[in-house]
C-alpha positions in Angstrom: 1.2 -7.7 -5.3 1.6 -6.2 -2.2 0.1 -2.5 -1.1 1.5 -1.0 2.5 -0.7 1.7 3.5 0.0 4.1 6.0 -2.8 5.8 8.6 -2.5 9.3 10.0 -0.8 7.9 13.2 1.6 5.7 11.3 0.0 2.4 12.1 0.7 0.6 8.5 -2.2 -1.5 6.9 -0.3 -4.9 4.6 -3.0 -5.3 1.5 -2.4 -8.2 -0.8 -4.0 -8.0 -4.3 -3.9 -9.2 -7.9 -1.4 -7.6 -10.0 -4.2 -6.0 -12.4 -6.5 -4.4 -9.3 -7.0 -1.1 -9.7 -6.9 1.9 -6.9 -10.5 1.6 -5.6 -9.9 -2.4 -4.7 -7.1 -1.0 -2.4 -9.1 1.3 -0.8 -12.0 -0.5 0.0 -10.0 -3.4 1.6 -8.0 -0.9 3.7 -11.1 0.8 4.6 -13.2 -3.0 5.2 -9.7 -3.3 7.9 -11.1 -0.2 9.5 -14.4 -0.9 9.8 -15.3 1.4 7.4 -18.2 0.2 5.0 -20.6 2.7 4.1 -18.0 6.5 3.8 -15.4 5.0 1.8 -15.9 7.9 -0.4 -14.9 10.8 1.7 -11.1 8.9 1.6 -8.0 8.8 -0.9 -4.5 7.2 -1.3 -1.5 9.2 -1.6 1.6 8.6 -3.1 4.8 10.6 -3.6 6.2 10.9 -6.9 10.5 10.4 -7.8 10.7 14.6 -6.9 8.5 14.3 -3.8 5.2 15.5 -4.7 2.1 14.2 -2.9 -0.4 12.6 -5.5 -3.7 11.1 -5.3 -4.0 7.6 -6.5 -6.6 7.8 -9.2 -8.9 4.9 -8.2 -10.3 4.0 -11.4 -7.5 3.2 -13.3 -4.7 -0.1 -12.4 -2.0 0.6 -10.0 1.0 -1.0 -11.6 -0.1 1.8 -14.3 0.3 5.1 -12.0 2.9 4.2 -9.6 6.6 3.7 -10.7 9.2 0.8 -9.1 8.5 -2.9 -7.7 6.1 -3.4 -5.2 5.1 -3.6 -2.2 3.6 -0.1 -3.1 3.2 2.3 -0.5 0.4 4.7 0.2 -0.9 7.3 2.3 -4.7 7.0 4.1 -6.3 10.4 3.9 -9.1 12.2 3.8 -10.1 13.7 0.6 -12.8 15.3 0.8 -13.6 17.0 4.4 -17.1 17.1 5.8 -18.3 18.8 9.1 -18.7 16.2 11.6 -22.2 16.1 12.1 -22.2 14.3 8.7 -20.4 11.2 9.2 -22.5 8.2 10.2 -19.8 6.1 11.6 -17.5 6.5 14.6 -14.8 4.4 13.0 -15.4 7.2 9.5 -14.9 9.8 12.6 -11.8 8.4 13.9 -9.9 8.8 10.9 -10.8 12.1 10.5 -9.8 13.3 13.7 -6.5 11.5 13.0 -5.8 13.2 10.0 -6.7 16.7 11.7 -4.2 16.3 13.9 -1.8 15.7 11.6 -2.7 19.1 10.1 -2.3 20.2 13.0 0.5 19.3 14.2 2.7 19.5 10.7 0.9 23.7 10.7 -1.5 23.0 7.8 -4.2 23.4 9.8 -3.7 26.7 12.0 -6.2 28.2 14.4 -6.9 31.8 14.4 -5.8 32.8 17.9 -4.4 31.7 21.5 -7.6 31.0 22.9 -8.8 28.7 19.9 -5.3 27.1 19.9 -5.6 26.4 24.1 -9.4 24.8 23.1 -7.5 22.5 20.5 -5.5 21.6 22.7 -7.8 20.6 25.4 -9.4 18.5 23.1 -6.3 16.7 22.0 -5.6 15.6 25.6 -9.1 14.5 26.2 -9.1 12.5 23.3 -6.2 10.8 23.6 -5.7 10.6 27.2 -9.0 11.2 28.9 -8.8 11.5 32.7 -4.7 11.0 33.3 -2.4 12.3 35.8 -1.1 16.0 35.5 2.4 15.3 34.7 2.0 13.2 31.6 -0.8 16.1 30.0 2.1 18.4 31.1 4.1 16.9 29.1 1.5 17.1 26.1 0.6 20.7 26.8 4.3 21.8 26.1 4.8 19.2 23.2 1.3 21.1 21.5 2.0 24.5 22.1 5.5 24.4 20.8 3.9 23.0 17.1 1.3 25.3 17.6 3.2 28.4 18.3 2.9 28.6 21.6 5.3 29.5 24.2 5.9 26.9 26.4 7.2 29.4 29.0 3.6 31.2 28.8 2.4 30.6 31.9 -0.9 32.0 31.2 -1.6 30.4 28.0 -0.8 26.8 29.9 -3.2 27.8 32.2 -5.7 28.4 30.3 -5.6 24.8 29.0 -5.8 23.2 32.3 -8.6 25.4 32.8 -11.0 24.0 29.5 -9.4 20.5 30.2 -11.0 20.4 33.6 -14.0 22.0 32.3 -14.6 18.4 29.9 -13.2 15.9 32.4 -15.1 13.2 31.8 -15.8 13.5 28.5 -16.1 10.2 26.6 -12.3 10.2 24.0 -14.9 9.7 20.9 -16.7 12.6 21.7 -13.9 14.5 22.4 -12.4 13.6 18.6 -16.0 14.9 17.4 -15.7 18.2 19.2 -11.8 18.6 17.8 -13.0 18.1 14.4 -16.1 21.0 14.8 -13.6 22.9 15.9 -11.2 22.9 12.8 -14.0 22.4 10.8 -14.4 26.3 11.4 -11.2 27.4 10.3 -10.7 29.1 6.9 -8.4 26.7 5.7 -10.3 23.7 6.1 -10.4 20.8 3.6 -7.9 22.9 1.5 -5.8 21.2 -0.9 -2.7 23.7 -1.4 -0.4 23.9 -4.6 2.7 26.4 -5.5 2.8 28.1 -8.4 3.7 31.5 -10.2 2.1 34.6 -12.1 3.2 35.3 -15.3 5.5 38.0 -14.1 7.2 35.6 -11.6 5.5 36.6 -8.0 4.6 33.6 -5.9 1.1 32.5 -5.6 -0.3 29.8 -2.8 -3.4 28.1 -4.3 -5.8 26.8 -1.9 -8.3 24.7 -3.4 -10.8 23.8 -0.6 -14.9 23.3 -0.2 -16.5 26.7 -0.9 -13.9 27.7 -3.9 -10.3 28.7 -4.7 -8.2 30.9 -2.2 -5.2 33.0 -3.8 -2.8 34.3 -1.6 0.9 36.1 -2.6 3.3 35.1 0.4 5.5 38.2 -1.2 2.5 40.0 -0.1 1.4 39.7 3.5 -0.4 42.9 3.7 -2.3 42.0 0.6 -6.0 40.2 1.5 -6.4 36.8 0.8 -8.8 36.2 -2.4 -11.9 34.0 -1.9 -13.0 33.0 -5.5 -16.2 30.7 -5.1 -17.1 28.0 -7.1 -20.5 29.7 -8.5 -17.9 32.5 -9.6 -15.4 30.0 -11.8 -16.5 30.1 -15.5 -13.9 27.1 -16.8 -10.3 25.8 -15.9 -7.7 24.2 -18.3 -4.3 22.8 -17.6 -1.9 22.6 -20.7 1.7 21.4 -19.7 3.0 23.5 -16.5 0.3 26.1 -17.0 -2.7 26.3 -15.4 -5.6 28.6 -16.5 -8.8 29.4 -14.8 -11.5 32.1 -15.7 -13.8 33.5 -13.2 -16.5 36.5 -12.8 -14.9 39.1 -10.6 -16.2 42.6 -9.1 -19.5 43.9 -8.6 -19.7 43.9 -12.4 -19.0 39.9 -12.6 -16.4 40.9 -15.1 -14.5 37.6 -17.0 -11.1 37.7 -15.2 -8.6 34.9 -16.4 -5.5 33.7 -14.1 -2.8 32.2 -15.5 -0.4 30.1 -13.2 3.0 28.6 -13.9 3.5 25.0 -11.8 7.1 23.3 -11.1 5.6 20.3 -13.4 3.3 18.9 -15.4 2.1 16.6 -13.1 1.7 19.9 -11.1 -0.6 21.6 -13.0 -2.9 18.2 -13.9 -3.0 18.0 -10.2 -4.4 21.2 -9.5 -7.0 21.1 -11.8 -8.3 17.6 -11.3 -8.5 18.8 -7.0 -10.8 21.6 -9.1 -13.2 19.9 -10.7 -13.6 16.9 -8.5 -13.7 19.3 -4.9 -16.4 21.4 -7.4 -18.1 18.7 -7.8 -18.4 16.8 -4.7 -19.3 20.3 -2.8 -21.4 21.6 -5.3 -23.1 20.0 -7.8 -26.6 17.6 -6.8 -24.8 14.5 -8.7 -21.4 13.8 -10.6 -22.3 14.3 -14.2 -21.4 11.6 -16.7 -19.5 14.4 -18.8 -17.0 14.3 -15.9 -16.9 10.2 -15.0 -16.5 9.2 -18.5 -13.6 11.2 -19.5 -10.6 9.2 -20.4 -7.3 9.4 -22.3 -5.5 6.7 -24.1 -1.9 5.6 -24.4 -0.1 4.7 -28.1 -1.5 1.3 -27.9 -4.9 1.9 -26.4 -5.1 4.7 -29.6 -3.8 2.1 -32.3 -6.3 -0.5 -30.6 -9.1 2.3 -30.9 -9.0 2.7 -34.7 -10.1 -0.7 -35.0 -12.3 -1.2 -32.3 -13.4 2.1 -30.2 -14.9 -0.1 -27.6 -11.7 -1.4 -26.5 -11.0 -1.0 -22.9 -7.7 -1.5 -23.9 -4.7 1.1 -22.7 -8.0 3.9 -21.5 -6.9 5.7 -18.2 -9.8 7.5 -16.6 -9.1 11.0 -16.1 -11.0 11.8 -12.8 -11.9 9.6 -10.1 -14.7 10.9 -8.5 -17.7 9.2 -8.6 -20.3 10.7 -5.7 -21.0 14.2 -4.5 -21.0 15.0 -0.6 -24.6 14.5 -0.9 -25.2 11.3 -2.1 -22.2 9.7 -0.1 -24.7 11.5 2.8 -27.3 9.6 1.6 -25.9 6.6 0.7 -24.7 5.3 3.7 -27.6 6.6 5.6 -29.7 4.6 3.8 -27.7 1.5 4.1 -27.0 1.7 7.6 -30.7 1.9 8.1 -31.3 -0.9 6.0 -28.6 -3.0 7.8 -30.4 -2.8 10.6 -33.5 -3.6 9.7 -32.1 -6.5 8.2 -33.8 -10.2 9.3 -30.6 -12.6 10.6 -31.8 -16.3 10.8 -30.8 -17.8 14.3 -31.4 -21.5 13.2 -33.4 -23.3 10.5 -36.6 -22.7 12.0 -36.3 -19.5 14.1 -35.8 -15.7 12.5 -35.8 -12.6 14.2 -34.8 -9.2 13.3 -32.1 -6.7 14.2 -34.2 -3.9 15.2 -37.7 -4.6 15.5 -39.9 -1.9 14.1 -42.2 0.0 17.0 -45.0 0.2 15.1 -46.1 -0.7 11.8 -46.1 3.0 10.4 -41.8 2.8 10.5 -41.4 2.0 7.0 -44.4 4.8 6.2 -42.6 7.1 8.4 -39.3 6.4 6.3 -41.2 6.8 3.1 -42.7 10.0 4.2 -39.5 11.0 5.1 -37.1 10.8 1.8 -40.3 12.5 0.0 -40.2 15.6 2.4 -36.2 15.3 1.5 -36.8 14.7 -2.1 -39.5 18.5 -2.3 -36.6 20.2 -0.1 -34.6 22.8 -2.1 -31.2 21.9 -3.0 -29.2 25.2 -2.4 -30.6 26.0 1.2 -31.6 22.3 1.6 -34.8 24.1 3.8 -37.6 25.9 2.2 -40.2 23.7 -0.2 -38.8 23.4 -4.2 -41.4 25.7 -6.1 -39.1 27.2 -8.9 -38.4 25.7 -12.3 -35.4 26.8 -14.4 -35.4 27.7 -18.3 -34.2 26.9 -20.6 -32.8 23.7 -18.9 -35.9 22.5 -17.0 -34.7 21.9 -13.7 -36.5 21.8 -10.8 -34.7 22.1 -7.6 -35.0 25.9 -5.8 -36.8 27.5 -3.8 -38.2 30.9 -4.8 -35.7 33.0 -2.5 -32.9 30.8 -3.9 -33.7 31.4 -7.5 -33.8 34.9 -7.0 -29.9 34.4 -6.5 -29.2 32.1 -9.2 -27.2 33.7 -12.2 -26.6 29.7 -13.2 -28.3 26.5 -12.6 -26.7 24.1 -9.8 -27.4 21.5 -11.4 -26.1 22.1 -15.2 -24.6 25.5 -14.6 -26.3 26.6 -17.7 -27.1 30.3 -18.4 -30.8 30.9 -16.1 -32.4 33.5 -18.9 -36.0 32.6 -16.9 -37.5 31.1 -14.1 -41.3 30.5 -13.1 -43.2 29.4 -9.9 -44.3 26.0 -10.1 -46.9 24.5 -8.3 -45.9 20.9 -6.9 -48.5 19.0 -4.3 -47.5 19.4 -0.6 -48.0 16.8 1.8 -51.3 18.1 2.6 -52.4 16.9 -1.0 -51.1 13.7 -0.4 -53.7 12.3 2.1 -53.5 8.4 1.3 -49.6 8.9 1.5 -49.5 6.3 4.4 -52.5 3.5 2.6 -49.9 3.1 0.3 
């Protein structure tokens, strides 16, 4: 079967594969077309459902299973989980996310704060897709940007202002211009939000925004009324039953249980909003993806028939979630295997080897050791101080002593912290033969 899948910029990428292939086949061969080997993770494919709704392919599970009609299927590249820029590894990883910010952009998803963060954005834009051109064709763009952007394009000062911080970069490189666009949305509040429509059980409209710190509520109906920031340390469980969607959190200085129930146009709707919960929750915030969460799966009549029989049967069992990796190991992950690439030894001819990048001395593979266990003794919530704080009753060690102080819940489990101790693990200092190794 065919797959056409469609980039931020419209450029469309023709996949061929087997009739049985599941979602994750079809984004790893778009993202091998893209140059994009070791982040694969930090993408998605979207599709749109018969009444228009965006939905994520879930990669685990066949495609002929989750999308309706004939092939050639058609999909959407995007990014799925945002990251600051600083933590992608690879410029063609970076690329596609400064595509798919200006798409927020442009379609108002993403909107800066005020006039002089919009003019900076817009500078940017023209660097990185123009560079150095001729004043009439950036112009052009400057009108084009600050009409989508709510701009004027008779505000002279404004349009000045953009010349001004364009001239203040000429010369900068159009990569490194798409890197300083995306640290500059990468500090907006809406950033990496995911946003649903639903309703209150007394009718009023609620906008859910479901991002990488928590869950943002906001009542259009309501524009004096605050926006309200519910982080994911704060949200005690979530449940979706038909079109409703249920979530109970700690609120007030009290940490009171508050529950919020929300009414979605569908279903589909209300699945939707709770798998972006638990799978943004826990690629933001947990150390690794639990196996509780991976191995959740449903069954269709003839998957459950086949079951009674034979409960091992693969047979008609749709994974439920489709995460696999939190933000830290896909971090580390390709990190690792970028380093390893090249390191790698590439034979010339039969009797002549050499390597990619020659090591400077013989302490580099010490010095990478050394390393992953200074990274390995960091503390996992302010990923700074030493880990000296173990957790009871669950036994986990990964806090510092400032951090545990804060911890109501453990990061890693979330279970209840009724206890925790200063532990006393050996510092580099102890480990003298470290590099004899």
């Amino acid at each position: 079967m065919w797959c056409f899948v469609s980039q931020p910029n419209a450029v469309v990428i023709e996949v061929r594969l087997d009739h049985k292939a599941k979602g994750l086949e079809c984004l790893e061969k778009v993202c091998e077309c893209l140059g994009i080997n070791k982040e694969c993770d930090y993408f998605g494919l979207q599709y749109k459902t018969v009444k228009g709704q965006d939905v994520w392919l879930n990669l685990r599970n066949p495609i002929e299973n989750q999308v309706g009609g004939v092939h050639p299927y058609r999909f959407a590249l995007r990014v799925k989980f945002w990251v600051p820029p600083h933590l992608l590894l690879q410029d063609s990883t970076r690329h596609q996310f400064y595509l798919h910010a200006k798409l927020e952009l442009f379609e108002g998803r993403l909107k800066p704060t005020d006039s002089q963060a919009i003019c900076k954005a817009i500078a940017l834009l023209a660097q990185a897709e123009f560079g150095d051109c001729d004043d009439l064709v950036l112009s052009q763009f400057y009108s084009q940007w600050c009409e989508h952007l709510g701009i004027p394009i008779d505000d002279e000062e404004s349009i000045n202002l953009i010349k001004k911080l364009h001239s203040e970069i000429k010369g900068m490189k159009q990569s490194t211009a798409e890197y300083w666009l995306i640290k500059e949305v990468s500090g907006l509040e809406n950033f990496g939000e995911e946003l649903f429509e639903g309703r209150t059980t007394n009718g009023s409209p609620v906008l859910v925004g479901v991002g990488p710190h928590g869950v943002s509520l906001e009542q259009p109906d309501l524009p004096d009324q605050e926006k309200q920031m519910i982080p994911y340390t704060a949200i005690r469980s979530a449940a979706s039953h038909r079109r409703v969607f249920e979530m109970w959190y700690l609120a007030g200085v009290e940490h009171s249980e508050t529950l919020i129930v929300l009414k979605l146009e569908s279903s589909l709707g209300a699945n939707t909003l709770y798998r972006a919960l638990t799978e943004k929750h826990a690629f933001y915030s947990c150390e690794t993806v639990r196996g509780a969460v991976t191995s959740q799966y449903i069954r269709d009549l003839k998957g459950t028939i086949i079951s009674i029989f034979n409960e091992d049967s693969p047979l008609g069992k749709k994974y439920v979630f489709d995460i696999q990796r939190t933000c830290r190991e896909v971090h580390d992950n390709a990190r690792r295997a970028l380093y390893d690439q090249q390191n790698k030894i590439i034979p010339l001819s039969p009797s002549v080897t050499t390597s990619v990048a020659e090591p400077e001395s013989s302490n580099t593979k010490d010095s990478y050791r050394l390393a992953k266990l200074i990274d390995a003794l960091t503390c996992r919530i302010c990923m700074d101080a030493t880990i000296d704080h173990v957790f009871f009753p669950c036994g986990h060690v990964i806090a510092c002593g400032t951090c545990a102080k804060r911890c109501e819940a453990c990061p890693l489990c979330r279970g209840v912290i009724e206890e925790s101790r200063h532990v006393f693990i050996p510092t580099l200092a102890d480990l003298p033969n470290f590099h004899h190794q």
